[in-house]
N, C-alpha and C positions, 0 to 999 in steps of 0.2 A: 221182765220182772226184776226187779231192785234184787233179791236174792241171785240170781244169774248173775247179776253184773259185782255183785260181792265175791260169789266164788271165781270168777273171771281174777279178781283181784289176789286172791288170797293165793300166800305162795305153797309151794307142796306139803310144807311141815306147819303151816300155820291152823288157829283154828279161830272159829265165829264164834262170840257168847251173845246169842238171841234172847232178850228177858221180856218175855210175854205176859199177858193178863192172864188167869188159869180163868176157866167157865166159871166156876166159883164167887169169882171174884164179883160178878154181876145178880146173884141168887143172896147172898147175904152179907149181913152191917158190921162193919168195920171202925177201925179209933178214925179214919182220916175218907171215909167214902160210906154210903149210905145208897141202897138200891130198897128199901120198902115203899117207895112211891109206885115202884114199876113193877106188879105182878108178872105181867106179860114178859119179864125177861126169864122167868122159870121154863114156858115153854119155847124160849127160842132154841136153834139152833147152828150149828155152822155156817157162816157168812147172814145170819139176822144182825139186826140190829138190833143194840142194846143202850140201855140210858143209867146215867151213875151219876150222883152228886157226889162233888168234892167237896166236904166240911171242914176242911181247915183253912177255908178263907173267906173271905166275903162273900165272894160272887159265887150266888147257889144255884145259879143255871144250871139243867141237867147237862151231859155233856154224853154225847152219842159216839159209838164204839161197835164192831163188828166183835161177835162173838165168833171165836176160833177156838174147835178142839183138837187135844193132841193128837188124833191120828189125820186131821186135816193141817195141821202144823207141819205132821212130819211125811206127810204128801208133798208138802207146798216145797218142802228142805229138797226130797228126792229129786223131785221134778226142775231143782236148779243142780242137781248133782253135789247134793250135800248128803252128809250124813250124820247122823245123831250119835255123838259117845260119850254121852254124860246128860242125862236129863234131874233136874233137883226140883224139890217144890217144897222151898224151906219155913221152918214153922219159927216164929218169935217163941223163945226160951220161958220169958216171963220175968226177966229179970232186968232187964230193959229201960225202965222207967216209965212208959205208956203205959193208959188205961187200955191194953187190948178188947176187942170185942171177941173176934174169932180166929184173931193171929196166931196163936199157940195149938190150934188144932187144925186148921183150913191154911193150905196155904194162898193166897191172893195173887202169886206171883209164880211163874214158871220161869227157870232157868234151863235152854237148851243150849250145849256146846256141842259143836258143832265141828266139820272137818271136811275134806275134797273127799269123794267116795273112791275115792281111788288112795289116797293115805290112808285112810281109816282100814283097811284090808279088807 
């Protein structure tokens, strides 16, 4: 698994910043991504597949993505002998300059940092 071979890497005092997709992100419509075509992605789960159009460019092909939640995230961290010490799930302010849709209350993005389970104490 690519995460073992990242912590293999990382030296004792270093740390990983992992920036994942939150479930969120696939359930509702956003200034730059659009999921109302795909009902089915409300009941997906951990390791389903999920569909999302990017609307900030031409090409509106869905684009297909593994739904991952945070306690299967921080499975995934364990299991390479990672540890979680700062998890964020930051929300757009509003002051920005974008028409947000659901940026200011949902966050779209998950921010885990990350550490060798053995620094971390």
């Amino acid at each position: 698994m690519i995460l073992c071979d990242l912590r293999r890497l990382l030296v004792s005092s270093g740390i990983i910043v992992s920036i994942v997709s939150s479930p969120e992100i696939y359930t509702h419509e956003w200034a730059s991504f659009s999921t109302k075509d795909f009902p089915e992605n409300r009941k997906a789960r951990s390791g389903d597949v999920v569909r999302i159009v990017v609307t900030d460019h031409r090409d509106r092909r869905p684009v297909e993505d593994i739904v991952c939640t945070d306690e299967s995230y921080r499975k995934l961290y364990r299991q390479a002998g990672l540890k979680v010490i700062q998890m964020l799930a930051p929300l757009a302010n509003g002051d920005e300059g974008y028409a947000w849709v659901n940026e200011t209350s949902i966050a779209p993005w998950i921010i885990y940092v990350l550490s060798t389970a053995e620094s971390a104490g």
